[in-house]
C-alpha positions as CSV (number, residue, x, y, z in Angstrom):
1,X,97.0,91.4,84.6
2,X,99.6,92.7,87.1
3,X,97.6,95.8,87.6
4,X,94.7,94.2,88.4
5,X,96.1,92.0,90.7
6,X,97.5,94.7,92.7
7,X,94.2,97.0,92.5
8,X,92.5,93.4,93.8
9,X,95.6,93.0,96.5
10,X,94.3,96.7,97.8
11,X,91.1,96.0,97.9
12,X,91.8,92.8,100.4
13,X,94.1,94.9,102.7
14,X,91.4,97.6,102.6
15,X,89.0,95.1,103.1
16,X,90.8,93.5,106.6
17,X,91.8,96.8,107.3
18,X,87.7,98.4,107.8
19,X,87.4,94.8,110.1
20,X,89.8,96.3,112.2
21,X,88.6,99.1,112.9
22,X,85.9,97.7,114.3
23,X,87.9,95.5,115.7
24,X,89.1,98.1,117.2
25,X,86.5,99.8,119.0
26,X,85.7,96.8,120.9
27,X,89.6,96.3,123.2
28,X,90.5,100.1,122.6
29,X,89.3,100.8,126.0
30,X,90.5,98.1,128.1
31,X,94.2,99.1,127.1
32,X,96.1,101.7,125.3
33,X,96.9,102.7,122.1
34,X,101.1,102.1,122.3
35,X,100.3,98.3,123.6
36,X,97.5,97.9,121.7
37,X,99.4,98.8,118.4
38,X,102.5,96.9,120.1
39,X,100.4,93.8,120.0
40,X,99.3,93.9,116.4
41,X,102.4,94.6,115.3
42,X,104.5,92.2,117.5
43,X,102.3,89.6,116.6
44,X,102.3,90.5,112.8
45,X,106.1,90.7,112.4
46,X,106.8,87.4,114.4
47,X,104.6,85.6,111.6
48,X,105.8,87.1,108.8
49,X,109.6,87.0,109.7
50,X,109.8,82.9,109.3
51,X,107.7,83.5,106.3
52,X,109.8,85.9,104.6
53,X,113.3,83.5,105.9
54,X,111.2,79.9,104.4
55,X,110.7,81.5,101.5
56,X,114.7,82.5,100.8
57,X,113.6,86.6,100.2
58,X,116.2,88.4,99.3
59,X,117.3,90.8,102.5
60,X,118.9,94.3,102.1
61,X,122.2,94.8,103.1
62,X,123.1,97.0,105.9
63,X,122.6,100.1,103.8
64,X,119.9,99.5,102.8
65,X,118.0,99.2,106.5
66,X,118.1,102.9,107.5
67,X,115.4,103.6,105.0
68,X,113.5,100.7,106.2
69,X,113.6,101.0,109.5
70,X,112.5,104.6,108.8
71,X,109.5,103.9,107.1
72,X,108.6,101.5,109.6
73,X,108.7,103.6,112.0
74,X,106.3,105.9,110.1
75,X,103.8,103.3,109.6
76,X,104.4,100.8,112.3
77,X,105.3,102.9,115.4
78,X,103.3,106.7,114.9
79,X,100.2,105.5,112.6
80,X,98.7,103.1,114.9
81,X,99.2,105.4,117.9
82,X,97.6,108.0,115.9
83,X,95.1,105.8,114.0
84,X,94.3,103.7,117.6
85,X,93.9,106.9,119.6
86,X,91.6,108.6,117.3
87,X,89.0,105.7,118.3
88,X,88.9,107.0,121.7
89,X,87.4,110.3,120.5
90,X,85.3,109.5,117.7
91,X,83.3,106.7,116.2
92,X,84.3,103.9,113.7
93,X,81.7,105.7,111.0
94,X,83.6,109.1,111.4
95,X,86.8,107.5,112.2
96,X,86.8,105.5,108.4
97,X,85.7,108.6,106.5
98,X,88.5,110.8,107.8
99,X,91.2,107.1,106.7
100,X,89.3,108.0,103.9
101,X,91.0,111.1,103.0
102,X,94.0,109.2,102.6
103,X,93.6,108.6,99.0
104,X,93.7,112.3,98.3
105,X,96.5,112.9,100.4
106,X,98.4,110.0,98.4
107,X,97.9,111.5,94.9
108,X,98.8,115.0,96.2
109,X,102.1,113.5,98.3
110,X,103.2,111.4,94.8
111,X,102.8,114.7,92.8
112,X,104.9,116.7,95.4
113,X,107.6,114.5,95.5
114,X,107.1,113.2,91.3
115,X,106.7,109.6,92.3
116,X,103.6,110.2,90.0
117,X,101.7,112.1,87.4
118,X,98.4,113.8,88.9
119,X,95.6,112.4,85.9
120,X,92.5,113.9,85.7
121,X,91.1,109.9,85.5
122,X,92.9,109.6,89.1
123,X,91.4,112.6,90.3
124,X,88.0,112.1,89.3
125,X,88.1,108.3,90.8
126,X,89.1,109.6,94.2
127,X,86.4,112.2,94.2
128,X,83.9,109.8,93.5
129,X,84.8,107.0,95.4
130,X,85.1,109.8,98.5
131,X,81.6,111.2,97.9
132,X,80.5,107.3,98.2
133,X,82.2,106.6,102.2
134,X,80.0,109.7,102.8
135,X,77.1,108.5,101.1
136,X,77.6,105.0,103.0
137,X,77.6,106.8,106.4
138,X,76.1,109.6,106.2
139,X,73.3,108.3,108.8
140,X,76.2,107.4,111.6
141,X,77.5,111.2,111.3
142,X,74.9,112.7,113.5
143,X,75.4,110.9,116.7
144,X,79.3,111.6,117.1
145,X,80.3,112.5,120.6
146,X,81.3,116.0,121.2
147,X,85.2,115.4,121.2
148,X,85.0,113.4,117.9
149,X,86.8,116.3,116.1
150,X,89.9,115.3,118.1
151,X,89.9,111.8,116.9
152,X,89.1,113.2,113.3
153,X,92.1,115.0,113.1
154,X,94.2,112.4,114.7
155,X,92.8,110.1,112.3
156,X,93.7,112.6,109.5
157,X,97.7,112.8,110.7
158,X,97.5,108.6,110.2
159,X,96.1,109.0,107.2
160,X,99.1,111.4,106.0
161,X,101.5,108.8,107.4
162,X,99.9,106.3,105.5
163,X,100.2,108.6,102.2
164,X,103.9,108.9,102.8
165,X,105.0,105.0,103.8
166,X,102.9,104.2,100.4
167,X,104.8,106.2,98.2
168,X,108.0,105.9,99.8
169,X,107.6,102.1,100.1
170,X,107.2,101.4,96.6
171,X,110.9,101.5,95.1
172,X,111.9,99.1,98.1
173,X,109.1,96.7,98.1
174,X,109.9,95.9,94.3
175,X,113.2,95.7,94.9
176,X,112.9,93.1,97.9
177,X,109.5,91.5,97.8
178,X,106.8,92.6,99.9
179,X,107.2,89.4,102.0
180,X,110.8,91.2,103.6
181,X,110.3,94.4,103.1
182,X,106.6,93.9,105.0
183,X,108.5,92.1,107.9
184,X,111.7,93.9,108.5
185,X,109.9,97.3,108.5
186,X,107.0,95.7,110.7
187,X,109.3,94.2,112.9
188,X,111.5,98.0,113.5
189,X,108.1,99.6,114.3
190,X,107.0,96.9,116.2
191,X,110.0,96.8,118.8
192,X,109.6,100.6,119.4
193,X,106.0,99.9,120.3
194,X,106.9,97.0,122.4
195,X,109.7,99.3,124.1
196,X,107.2,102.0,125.0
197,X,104.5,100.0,125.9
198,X,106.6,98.1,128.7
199,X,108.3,101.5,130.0
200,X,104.8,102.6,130.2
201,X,103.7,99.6,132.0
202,X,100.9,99.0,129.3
203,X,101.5,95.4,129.3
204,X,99.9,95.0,132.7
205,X,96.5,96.0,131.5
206,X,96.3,92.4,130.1
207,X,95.4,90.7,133.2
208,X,92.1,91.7,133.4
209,X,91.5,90.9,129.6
210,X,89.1,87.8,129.1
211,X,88.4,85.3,125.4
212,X,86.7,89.1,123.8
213,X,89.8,91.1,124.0
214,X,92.7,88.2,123.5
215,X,90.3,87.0,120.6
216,X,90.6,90.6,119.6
217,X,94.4,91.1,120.0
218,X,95.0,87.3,117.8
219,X,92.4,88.9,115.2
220,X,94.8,92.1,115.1
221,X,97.8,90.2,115.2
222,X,97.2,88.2,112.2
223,X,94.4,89.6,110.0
224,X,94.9,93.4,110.8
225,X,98.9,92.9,111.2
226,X,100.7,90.2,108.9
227,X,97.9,90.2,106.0
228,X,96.5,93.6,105.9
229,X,100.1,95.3,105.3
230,X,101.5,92.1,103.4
231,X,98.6,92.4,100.8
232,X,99.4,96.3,101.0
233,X,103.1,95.9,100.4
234,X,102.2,93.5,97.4
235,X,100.1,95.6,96.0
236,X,102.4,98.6,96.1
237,X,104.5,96.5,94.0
238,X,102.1,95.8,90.9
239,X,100.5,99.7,90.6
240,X,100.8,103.3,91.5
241,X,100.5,104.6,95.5
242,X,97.3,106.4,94.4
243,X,95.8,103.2,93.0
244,X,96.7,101.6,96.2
245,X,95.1,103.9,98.4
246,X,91.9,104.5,96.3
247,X,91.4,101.3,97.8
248,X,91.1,102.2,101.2
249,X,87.3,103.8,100.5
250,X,87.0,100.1,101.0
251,X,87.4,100.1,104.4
252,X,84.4,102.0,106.3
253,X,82.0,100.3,103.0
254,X,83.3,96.7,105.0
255,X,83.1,97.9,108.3
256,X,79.2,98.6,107.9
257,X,78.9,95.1,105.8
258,X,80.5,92.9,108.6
259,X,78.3,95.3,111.4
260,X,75.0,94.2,109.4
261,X,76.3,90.4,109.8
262,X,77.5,90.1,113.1
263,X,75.6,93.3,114.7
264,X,72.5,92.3,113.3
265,X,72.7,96.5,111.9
266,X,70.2,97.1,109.1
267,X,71.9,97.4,105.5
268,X,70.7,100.8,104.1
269,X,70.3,102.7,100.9
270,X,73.1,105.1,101.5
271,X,75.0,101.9,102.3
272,X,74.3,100.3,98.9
273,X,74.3,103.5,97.0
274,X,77.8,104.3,99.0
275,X,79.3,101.2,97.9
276,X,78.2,101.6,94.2
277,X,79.8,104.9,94.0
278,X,83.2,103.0,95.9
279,X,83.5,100.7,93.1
280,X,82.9,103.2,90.5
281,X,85.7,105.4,91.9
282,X,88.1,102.9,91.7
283,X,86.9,102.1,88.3
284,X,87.9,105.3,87.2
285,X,91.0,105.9,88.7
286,X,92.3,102.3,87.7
287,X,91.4,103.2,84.1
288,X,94.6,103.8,82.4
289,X,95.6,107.1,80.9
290,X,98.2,108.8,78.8
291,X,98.8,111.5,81.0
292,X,100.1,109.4,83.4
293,X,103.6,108.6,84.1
294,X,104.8,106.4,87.4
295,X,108.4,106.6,88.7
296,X,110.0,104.0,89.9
C-alpha cells in the first residue's frame, strides 16, 4: 500500500507539474526566467514553511543543512532557470517530451551512484511509457520554431537536475518528512532566486503585469511550487527515484488534456493511444521484481 501511494503521490506532482508548463507559456514572456522561478518558489516556500512549523516536523540540525541547501539549489535555483528558459525556444509539446527523458536519466543516475538496481521491469516501463509522450504529441512536433533545439537541450540539463535532486533527496526526505525537507530546501533555492532576480532588476517587470499573469504567478506559487514538489518529496519517501520519475510521462499527457478543456484543442488518437501506453509504462515499471534492490 505504501508503494502505491507513492507511485499515486507521483502521478499528482506529475500531473500539476504538465499544468505548469503551460502555465508557463502564457507569463514566460512578459518576465524572465530568474523572477519568474523566484516567484514560484518564494511563494511555494512561504506556504509550506508555517506548514511544515504547525505540524511540529522534525528539523535537521546544523549539519545536516549543507546537504539541503545543496540540493535545493539544484532543484530550486538552476532547474527552473533551465526548465523556464527552455520555453522561450521551444514549444510546451517539445518542451514536455524532452522533461520526459528524465525518467531515463533517473534509472541511469541511481545505477551510477547504487542508490538502485537497474531491472529489466524498470527498463521496459520507461521505454514504454517514453514511446507513449511521443505517441501523444507526435502531431505538435512539426511546427516547432527553428531555435527549439536550444530549448530542448536546456530542457534536457533540467531534466538531469531533476534525476539527481530525486535520488539524492530520498535518504533525507525519509529521515525528515517531506513537509521540511520540501520547505527548507525550497526556501534555500528560493532566496538565491529572489537575490538574483532583484540584482537583475527582474522584479520591475511586474508593473505592467495585469489579472492573466498575477493569476499565473498565484497558480505557480501554490499548485506548481508548494504541492507539485511536496507530493514529489512524499513520494520519494514511499518508492524508488525511478518509480518517482516514471511518473513524469504524466506531465505532457496532462498538458494536452487540460489544452482540450480550456483551449477548446481537439483530443486525438495519438493523444488517447499516448496515454494508454503512459499508464502501461508505469504499470510495468511499478511491478515488483527480484532483481531489484533499493538503498536507502
Amino acid at each position: 500500500m505504501t508503494e502505491i501511494i507513492g507511485i499515486l503521490s507521483a502521478v499528482a506532482s506529475s500531473s500539476l507539474g504538465g499544468l505548469s508548463v503551460g502555465v508557463t507559456r502564457l507569463v514566460v514572456g512578459s518576465t524572465d526566467p530568474i523572477t519568474l522561478g523566484a516567484f514560484r518558489f518564494g511563494i511555494g516556500s512561504l506556504l509550506l514553511l508555517p506548514l511544515a512549523w504547525r505540524h511540529r516536523a522534525r528539523w535537521p540540525n546544523v549539519a545536516a543543512l549543507a546537504p539541503i541547501a545543496g540540493l535545493g539549489l539544484l532543484y530550486f535555483t538552476l532547474f527552473p532557470v533551465l526548465f523556464n528558459a527552455s520555453l522561450i525556444y521551444t514549444t510546451a509539446a517539445r518542451g514536455s517530451l524532452a522533461l520526459s527523458t528524465l525518467p531515463l536519466l533517473t534509472m541511469l543516475v541511481a545505477a551510477m551512484l547504487h542508490v538502485e538496481t537497474l531491472t529489466r521491469a524498470k527498463t521496459a516501463g520507461v521505454v514504454i511509457a517514453t514511446v507513449g509522450v511521443a505517441v501523444a504529441l507526435f502531431t505538435g512536433l512539426g511546427s516547432a520554431p527553428s531555435t527549439a533545439w536550444r530549448g530542448d537541450l536546456l530542457m534536457v540539463a533540467a531534466a538531469l537536475c531533476m534525476a539527481f535532486y530525486s535520488v539524492w533527496s530520498r535518504a533525507l526526505a525519509r529521515q525528515y518528512g517531506a513537509m521540511a525537507y520540501t520547505a527548507l530546501a525550497m526556501t534555500f533555492g528560493a532566496l538565491v532566486l529572489v537575490i538574483l532576480a532583484w540584482l537583475r532588476g527582474g522584479f520591475a517587470a511586474t508593473v505592467s503585469f495585469g489579472p492573466v499573469q498575477w493569476g499565473v504567478v498565484g497558480f505557480l506559487g501554490l499548485f506548481g511550487g508548494a504541492l507539485t514538489f511536496l507530493l514529489w518529496s512524499y513520494a520519494l519517501q514511499r518508492t524508488t527515484p525511478t518509480r518517482v520519475a516514471i511518473s513524469v510521462t504524466v506531465n505532457p499527457i496532462a498538458s494536452a488534456i487540460f489544452g482540450a478543456y480550456a483551449l477548446d484543442e481537439p483530443i486525438t488518437v495519438n493523444l488517447v493511444m499516448g496515454l494508454l501506453l503512459v499508464a502501461a509504462g508505469i504499470s510495468v515499471a511499478s511491478s515488483p521484481s527480484k532483481e531489484e534492490t533499493v538503498r536507502i
